[in-house]
N, CA and C of each residue as an Amber inpcrd file, in Angstrom:
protein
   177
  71.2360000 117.9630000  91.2960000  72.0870000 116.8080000  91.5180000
  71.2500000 115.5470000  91.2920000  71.4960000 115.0610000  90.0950000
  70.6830000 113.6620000  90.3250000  71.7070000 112.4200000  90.9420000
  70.9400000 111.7700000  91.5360000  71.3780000 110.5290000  92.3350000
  70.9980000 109.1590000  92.0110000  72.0770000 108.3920000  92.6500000
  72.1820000 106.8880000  91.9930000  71.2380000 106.2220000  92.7810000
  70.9400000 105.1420000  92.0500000  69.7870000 104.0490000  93.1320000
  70.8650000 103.1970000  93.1730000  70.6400000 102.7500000  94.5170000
  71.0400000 101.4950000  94.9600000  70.3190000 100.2750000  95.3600000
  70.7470000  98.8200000  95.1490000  70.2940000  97.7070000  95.6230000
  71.4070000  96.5810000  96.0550000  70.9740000  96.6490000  97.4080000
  71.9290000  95.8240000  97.6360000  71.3420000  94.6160000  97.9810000
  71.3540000  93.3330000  97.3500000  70.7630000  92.4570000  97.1920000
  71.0140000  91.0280000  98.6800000  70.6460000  90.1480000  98.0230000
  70.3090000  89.1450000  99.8740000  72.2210000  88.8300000 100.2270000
  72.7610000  88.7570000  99.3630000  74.3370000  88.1190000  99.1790000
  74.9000000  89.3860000  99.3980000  74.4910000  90.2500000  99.8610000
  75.1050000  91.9910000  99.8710000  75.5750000  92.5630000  99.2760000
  75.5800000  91.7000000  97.6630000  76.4900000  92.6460000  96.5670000
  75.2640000  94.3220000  96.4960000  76.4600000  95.3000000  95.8330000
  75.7710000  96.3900000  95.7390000  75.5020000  96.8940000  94.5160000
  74.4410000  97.4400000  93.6060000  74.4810000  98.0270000  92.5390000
  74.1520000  99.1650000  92.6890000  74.5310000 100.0510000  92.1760000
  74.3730000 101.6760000  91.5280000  73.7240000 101.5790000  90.3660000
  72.5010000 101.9370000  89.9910000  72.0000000 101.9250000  88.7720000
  72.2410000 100.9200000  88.0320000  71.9410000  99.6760000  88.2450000
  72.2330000  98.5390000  88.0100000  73.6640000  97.9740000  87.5730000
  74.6270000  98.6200000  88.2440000  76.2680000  98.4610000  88.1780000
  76.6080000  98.0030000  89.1400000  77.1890000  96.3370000  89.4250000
  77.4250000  95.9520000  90.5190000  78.5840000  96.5300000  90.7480000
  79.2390000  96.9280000  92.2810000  80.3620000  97.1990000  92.6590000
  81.5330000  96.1590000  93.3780000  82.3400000  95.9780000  92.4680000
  83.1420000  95.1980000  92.6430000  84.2750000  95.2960000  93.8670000
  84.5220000  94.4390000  94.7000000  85.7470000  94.3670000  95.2340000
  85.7430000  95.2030000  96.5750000  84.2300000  95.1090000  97.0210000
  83.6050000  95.8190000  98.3100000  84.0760000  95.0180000  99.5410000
  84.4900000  95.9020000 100.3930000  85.2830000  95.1730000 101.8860000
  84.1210000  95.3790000 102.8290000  83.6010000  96.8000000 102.5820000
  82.4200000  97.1980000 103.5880000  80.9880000  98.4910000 103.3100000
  80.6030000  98.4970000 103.6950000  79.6200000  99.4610000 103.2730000
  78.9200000  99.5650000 104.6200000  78.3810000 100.8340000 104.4790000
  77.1970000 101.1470000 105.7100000  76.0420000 102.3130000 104.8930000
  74.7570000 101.7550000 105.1330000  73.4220000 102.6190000 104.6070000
  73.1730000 103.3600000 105.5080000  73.0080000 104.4860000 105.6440000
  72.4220000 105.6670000 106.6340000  71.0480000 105.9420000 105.9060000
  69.5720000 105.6780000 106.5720000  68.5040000 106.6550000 106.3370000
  67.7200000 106.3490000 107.2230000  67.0330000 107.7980000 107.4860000
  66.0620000 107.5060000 108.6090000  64.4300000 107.2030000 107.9080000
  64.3910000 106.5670000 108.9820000  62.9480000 106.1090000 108.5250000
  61.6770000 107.1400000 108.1050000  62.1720000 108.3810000 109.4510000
  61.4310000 109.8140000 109.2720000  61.6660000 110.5310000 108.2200000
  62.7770000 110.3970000 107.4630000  63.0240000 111.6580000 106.6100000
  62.5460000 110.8560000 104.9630000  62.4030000 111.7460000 104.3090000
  61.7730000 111.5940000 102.8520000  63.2630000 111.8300000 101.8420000
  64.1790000 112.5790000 102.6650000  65.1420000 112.9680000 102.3220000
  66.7590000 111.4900000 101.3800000  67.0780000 111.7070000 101.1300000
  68.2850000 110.5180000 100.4850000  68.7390000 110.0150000 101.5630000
  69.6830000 108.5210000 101.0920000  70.2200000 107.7120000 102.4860000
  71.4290000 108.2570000 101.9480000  72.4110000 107.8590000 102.6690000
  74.1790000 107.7770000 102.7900000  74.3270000 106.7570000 102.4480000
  75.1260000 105.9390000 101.8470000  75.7950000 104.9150000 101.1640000
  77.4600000 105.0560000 101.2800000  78.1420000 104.9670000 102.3310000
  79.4370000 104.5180000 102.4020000  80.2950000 103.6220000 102.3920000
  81.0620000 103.1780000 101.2360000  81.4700000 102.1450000 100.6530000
  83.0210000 101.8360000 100.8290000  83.4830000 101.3160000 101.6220000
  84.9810000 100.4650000 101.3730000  85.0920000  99.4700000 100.9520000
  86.6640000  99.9390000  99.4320000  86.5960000  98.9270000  98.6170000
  88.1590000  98.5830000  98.2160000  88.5930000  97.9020000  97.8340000
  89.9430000  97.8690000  97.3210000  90.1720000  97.7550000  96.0210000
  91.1310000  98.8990000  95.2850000  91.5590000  99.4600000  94.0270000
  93.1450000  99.2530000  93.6930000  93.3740000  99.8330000  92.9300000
  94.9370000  99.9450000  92.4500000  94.8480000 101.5440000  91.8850000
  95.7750000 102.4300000  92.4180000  96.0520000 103.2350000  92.4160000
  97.1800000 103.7660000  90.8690000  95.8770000 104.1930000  90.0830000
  96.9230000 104.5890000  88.7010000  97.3250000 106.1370000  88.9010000
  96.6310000 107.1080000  89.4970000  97.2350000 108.5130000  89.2670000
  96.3530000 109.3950000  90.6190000  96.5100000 110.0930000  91.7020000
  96.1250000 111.1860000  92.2040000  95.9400000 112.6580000  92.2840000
  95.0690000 113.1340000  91.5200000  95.7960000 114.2920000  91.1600000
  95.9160000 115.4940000  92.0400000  96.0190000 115.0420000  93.7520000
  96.8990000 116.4090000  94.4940000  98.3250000 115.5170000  94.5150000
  98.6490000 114.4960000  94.2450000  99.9990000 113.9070000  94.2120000
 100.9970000 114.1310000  93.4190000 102.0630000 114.5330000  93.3150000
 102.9070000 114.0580000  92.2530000 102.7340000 113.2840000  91.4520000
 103.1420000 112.9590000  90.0730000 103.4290000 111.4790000  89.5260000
 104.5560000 111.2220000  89.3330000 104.4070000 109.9330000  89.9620000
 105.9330000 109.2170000  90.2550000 106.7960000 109.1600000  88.9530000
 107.8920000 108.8230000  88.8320000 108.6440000 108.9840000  88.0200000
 109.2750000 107.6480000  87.6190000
């Protein structure tokens, strides 16, 4: 599994491999200081919804 870098800069925008993420409401970083292991990066954002695919599509 390779994984994305993140930077989230002084203004808190966030990048993924140098891709800022647009239209971020919230985020939270999980890593411990002890582990060598990856952080968590959980991101709320607001989208527009074109298709789900366990949903129907509307008609």
């Amino acid at each position: 599994m390779e994984l994305k870098t993140v930077i989230i800069d002084s203004a808190e925008r966030i990048f993924l491999d140098g891709e800022e993420l647009q239209n971020v409401t919230a985020y939270k970083l999980e890593h411990s200081a002890d582990s060598e292991g990856p952080a968590e990066l959980t991101v709320k954002m607001l989208v527009t919804i074109g298709q789900v695919a366990s949903e129907p599509k509307k008609k």
